[in-house]
Every structure is written in C-alpha cells, then in structure tokens.
C-alpha positions in Angstrom: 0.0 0.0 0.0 1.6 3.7 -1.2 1.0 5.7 1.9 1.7 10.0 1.5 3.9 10.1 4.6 4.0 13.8 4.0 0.5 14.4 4.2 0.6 12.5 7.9 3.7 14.5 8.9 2.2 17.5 8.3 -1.1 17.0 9.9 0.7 16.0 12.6 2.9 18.4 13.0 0.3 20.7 13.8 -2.2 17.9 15.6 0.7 17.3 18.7 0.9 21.3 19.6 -2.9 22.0 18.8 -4.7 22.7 22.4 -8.3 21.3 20.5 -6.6 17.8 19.6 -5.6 17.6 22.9 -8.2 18.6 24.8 -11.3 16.6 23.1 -9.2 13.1 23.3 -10.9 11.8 26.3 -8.0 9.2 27.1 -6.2 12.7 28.4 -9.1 13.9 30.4 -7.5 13.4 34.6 -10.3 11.0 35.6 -10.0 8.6 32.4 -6.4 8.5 33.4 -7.3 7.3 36.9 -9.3 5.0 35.8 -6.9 3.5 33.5 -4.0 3.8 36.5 -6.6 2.1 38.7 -7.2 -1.0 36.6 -3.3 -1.3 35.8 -3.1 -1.4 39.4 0.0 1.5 39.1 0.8 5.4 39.5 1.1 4.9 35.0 0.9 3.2 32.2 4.7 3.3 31.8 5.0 1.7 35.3 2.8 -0.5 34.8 5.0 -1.9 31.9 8.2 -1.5 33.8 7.0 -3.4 37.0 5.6 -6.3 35.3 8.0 -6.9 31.6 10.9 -4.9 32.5 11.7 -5.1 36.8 15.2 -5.8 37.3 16.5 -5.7 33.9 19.6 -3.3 32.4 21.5 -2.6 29.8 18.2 -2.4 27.8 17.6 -1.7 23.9 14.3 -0.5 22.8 12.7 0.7 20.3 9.6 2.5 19.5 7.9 3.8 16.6 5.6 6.3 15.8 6.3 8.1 18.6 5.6 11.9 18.2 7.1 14.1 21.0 7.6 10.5 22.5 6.1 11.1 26.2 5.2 7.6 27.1 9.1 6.7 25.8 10.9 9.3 27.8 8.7 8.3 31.1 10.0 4.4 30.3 13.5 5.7 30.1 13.1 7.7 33.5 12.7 4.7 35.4 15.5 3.3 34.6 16.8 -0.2 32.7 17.4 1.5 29.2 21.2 2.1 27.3 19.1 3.2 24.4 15.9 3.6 23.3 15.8 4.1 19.0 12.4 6.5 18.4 11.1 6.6 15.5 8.6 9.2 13.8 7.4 10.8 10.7 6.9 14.1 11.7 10.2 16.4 11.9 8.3 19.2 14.7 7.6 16.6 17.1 10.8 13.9 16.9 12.9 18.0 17.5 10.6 18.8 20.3 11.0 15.4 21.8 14.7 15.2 21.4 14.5 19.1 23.2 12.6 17.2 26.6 15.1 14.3 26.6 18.1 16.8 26.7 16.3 19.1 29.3 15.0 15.9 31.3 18.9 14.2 31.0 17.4 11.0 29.3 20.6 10.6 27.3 19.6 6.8 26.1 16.9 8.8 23.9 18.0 8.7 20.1 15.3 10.3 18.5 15.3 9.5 14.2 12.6 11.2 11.9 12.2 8.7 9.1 10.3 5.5 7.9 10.2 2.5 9.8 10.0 0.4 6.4 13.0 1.3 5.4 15.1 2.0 8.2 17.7 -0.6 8.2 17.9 -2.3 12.2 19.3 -5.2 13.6 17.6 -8.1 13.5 17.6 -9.1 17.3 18.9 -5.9 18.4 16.2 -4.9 20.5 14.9 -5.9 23.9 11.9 -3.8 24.1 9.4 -2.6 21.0 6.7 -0.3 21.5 4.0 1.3 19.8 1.2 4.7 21.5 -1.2 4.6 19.4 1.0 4.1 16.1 0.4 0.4 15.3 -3.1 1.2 13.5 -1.3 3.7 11.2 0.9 0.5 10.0 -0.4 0.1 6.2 1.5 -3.3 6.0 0.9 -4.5 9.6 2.1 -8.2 8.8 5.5 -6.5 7.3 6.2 -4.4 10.2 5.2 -7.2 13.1 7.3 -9.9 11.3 9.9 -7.1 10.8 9.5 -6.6 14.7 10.2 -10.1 15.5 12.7 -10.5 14.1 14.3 -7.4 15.8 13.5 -9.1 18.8 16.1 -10.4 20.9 15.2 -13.7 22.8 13.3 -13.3 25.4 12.6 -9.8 24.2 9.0 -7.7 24.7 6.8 -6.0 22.6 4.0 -3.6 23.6 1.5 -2.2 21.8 -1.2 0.7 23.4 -3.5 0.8 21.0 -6.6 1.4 19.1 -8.3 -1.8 18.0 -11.5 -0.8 16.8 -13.4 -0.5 13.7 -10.9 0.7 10.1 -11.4 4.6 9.7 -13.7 4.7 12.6 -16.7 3.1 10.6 -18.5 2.3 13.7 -21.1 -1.1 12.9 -24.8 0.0 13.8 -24.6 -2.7 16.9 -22.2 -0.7 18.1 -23.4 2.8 17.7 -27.5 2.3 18.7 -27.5 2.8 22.4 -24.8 5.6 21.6 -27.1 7.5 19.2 -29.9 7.1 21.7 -28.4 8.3 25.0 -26.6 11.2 22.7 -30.4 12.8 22.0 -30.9 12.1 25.9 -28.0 14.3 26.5 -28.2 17.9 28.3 -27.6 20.2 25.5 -24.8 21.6 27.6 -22.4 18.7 27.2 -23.1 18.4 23.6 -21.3 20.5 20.7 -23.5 23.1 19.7 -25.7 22.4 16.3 -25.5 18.7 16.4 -28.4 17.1 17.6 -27.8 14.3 16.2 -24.6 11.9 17.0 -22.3 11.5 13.8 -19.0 10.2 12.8 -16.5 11.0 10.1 -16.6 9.2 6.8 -14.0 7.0 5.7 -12.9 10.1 3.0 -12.9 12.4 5.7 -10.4 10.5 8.0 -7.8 10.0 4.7 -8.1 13.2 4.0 -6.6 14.6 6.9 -4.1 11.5 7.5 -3.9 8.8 4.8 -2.4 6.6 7.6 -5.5 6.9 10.2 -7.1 3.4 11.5 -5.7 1.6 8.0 -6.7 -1.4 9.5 -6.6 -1.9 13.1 -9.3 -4.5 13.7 -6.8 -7.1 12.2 -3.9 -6.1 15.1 -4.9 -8.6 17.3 -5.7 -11.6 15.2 -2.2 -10.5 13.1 -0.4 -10.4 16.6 -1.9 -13.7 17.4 -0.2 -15.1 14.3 2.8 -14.2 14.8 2.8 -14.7 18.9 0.4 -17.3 19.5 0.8 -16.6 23.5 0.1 -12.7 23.1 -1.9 -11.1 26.5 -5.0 -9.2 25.4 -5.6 -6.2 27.9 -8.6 -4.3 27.3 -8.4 -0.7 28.8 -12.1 0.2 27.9 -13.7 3.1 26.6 -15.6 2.2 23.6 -18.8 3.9 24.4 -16.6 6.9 25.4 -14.9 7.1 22.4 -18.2 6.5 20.0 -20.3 9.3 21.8 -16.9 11.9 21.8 -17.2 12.7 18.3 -20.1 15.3 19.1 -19.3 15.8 23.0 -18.3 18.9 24.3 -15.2 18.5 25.3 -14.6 21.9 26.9 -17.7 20.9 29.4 -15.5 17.9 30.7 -13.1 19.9 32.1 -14.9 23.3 32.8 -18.2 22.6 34.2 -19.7 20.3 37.3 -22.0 18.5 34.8 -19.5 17.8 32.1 -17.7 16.2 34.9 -20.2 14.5 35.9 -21.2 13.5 32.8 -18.0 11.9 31.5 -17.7 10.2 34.8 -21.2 8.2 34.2 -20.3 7.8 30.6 -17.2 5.9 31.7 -19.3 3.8 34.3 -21.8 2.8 31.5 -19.1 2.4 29.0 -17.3 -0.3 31.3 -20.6 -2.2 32.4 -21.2 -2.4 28.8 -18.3 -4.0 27.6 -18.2 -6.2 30.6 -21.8 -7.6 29.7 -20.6 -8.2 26.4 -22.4 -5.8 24.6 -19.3 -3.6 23.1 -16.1 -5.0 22.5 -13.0 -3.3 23.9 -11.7 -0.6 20.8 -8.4 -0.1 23.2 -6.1 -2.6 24.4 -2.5 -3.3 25.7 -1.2 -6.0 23.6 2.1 -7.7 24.7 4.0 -10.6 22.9 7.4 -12.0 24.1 9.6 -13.8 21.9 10.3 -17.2 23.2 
C-alpha cells in the first residue's frame, strides 16, 4: 500500500501542539487516566509496563515507533533499565521537540530518528523492548512491520502495543453505535457540541483526508499479533462507548463545568458495564507478545 507520509507528517505536526486535539481526546481527560491507573493497578501506564516486563532488567535496547514528541518513551527511560531507546517518527516538529525534553529531562539513552520504519535498516535481534502509542493502526503493511518486529527481537525480548483496535477509519457497525445515538439525543444540550443534535462520525474520506495513515486497519492487530505470537496477552483498557459518543461531546464541558464532569464520569461507568456484559467489544487494548 503507497502511503503519503507527507501528508501524515504535516497534519501531525500541527495535531501534537494544537490545544483542540488535545483537549477533546478523552483518554487525556485526569479522571480517564485514573481509571486506567486504577485497573493497571500502578501510579502509570509506563509503570505499569516497567513493574511487570521490564523489573530488574539493564543494559536495555528498545525501540519505539511512531512516537511523536515520545512522552510515554521518555517516562519508560526515567525509570530506569534503558542504554538506548531508538524512536522513530514521521513528523520532523515533534521527533525536534522530543529530542528538546530528553536533553532538558537528562534521558541521554533517547535517540530520536525522523524517518520511515519500512525502510530504516535495524538489527535483527537488536532490540529488547518494541513499542507502539497509538501508532500500530497507522501501519499500512501490519504483517510486514510485526514480522519485521520479531525479528528485531532479541530472545526473550517484549513488545507492547497501546493501541486502538477498533473498527478501520472509525466506521462504527450499527450494533455498536445504537445505544450511543440514543443516549446522545438524551444528552443535556450543555455537554453536547452546539448544532449537532444528532450523533455523527466521520466518513471514511474524511479521516484519509486529513491523514492517509489513520485506522488503515486496526481491527486485524490482534488476530495478526496472534499469528505471529500465538501466546500474546489481550488487555482491554475500555472506553468504547466513550470514544463513540466523543465525536459530538463537548469537550470543553468535561473539564470546565460540574455537569460535564459529571457526565463523563457516568459515561465511563456505563461504558465499562457495557463491555463487561458483552455488549461492546474493547476498541483499546495493551497487547504484549514475548519472543520465546
């Protein structure tokens, strides 16, 4: 598949810095984060990781890709284990800014590389860790780059991927969206965007217009994992229902008024009793495979 990297690194140059992006993706929002930290059982994802792949291991090599300003990465390398961490992005505005945290921060096993993965020539079983933030669903060849990651793989070696694993270019099925749709029009107009009564999503055109690499494909991450590393943990972080209704939330009510709070809090409860009753699957997941 010919991808236009350009037209992804431009939108995301802008995307990473733009104070909308960031404040209408509910995963940011203080009390999804709890939530999350809650159910990892840990103070952060990142520790999370560390304590259970990564506790009492040094001299690491890791590598990560798609990383953008590479927050989750430089957090990994501050607690300690890595000799170097290889991150690897697209966009030229975010791998400078992250490179400009790593030197303030002193996380001098940060090699920050703007370029494409698919053609980057790497080791094969040079790396310890692999990891992918929400970057794995912009792979358009996801068998080449997974079998490209195992081999990088060192034995014994971990990949982790937190990602999105829901439907391609956010074409939500109907069984998924018809309790959304109904408890949108139930919705105080306050906590919805003004002049949309009625919930809506993006068209497939719409989302590869603004970046060709967008949710290629990531409903076949797991079952392409699966393939490869047969004994691959599946951990759902929830947040389907969340996710559905937040194209037409408003997102400034979540943070600025009682009953956005309040709001996004119930969402969140009905979102997880959902999915644990089997009636949404999980659209986010931590998936980890170790090479035997």
């Amino acid at each position: 598949m010919q991808i236009d990297y350009q037209t992804t690194a431009n939108f995301w140059d802008k995307t990473h810095f733009d104070p909308v992006f960031l404040r209408r993706e509910w995963k940011f929002h203080p009390t999804a984060k709890l939530r999350l930290h809650a159910l990892l059982g840990a103070s952060s994802r990142e520790q999370w990781f560390h304590n259970r792949y990564l506790s009492g291991r040094s001299g690491l090599r890791g590598l990560s890709i798609g990383v953008g300003k590479a927050e989750a990465e430089l957090n990994l390398i501050s607690l300690g284990g890595f000799d170097r961490y290889d991150l690897y992005d697209v966009s030229p505005v975010a791998t400078e800014t992250g490179r400009q945290t790593a030197q303030a921060r002193g996380l001098k096993a940060a090699n920050f590389v703007c370029g494409d993965i698919y053609e980057a020539v790497l080791p094969d079983g040079g790396y310890d860790v692999i990891t992918f933030f929400a970057a794995l669903h912009h792979m358009g060849d996801l068998e080449a780059i997974l079998q490209k990651c195992n081999r990088m793989l060192a034995p014994g070696g971990v990949l982790w991927a937190a990602e999105y694993v829901g439907p391609d270019r956010f074409q939500f099925p109907d069984k998924h969206t018809a309790f959304a749709k109904a408890l949108y029009r139930a919705l105080d107009p306050e906590i919805k965007l003004p002049f949309e009564p009625e919930l809506r999503f993006p068209s497939a055109e719409e989302v590869i217009a603004a970046d060709p690499t967008e949710s290629i494909h990531p409903s076949e991450i797991q079952s392409t994992m699966r393939s490869i590393w047969p004994n691959m943990e599946f951990i759902g972080t929830y947040g389907t229902l969340m996710f559905i209704l937040s194209w037409c939330l408003n997102y400034n009510a979540w943070y600025d008024t009682d009953q956005g709070r309040e709001s996004f809090n119930t969402i969140l409860d009905i979102d997880a009793a959902m999915i644990d009753a089997g009636r949404l699957p999980h659209y986010f997941a931590y998936l980890v495979a170790k090479k035997e």
